[in-house]
C-alpha positions in Angstrom: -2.4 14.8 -1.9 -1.5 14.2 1.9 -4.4 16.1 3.0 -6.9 14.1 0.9 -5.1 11.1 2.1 -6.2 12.0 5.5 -9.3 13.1 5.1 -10.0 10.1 4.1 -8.6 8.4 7.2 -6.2 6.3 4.7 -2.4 5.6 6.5 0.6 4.2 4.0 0.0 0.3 4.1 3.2 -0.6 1.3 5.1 0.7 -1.4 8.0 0.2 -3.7 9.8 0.8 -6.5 7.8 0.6 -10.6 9.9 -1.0 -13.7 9.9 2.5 -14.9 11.1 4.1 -11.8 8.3 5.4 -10.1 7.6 4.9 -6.3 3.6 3.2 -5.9 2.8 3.8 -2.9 -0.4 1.9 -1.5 -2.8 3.5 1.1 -5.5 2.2 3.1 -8.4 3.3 6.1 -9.6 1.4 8.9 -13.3 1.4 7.0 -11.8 -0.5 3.6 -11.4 3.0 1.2 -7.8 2.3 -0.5 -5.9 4.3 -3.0 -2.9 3.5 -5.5 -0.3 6.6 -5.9 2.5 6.8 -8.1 5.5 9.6 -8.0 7.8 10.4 -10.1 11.7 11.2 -9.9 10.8 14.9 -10.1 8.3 14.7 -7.0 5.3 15.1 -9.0 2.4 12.6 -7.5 -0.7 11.8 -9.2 -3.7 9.2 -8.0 -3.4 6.2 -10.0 -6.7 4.9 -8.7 -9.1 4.0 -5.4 -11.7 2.0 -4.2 -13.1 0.4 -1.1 -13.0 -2.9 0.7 -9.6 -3.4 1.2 -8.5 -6.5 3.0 -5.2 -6.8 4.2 -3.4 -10.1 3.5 -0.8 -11.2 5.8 2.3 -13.3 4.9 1.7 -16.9 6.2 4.5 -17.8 9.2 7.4 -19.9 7.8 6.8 -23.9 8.7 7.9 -24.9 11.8 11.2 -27.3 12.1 10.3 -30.8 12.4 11.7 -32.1 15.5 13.3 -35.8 15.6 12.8 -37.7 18.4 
């Protein structure tokens, strides 16, 4: 699967732990192709799905403190 993965130009963008104990992992390339992989306890990987035009959404910055004068 790594080897597709990089074919592709796609680099590990997030991932985390399923309800049912899988690890999603989320990959993405430079030229929007994204794919969705989930693993199991034993290892065993399998492509959830993929696409293209990923956009990457970044957090917004925390509000700054209001300063009394």
């Amino acid at each position: 699967m790594a080897g597709l993965l990089s074919q592709a130009g796609e680099i590990t963008v997030g991932r985390g732990l399923s309800s049912r104990g899988y690890i999603i992992e989320v990959t993405a390339s430079p030229s929007g192709g994204w794919s969705v992989i989930a693993t199991n306890t034993k290892g065993i990987s399998c492509m959830v799905d993929a696409g293209e035009a990923w956009q990457a959404v970044l957090p917004e910055p925390p509000p700054l403190p209001e300063v009394n004068q």
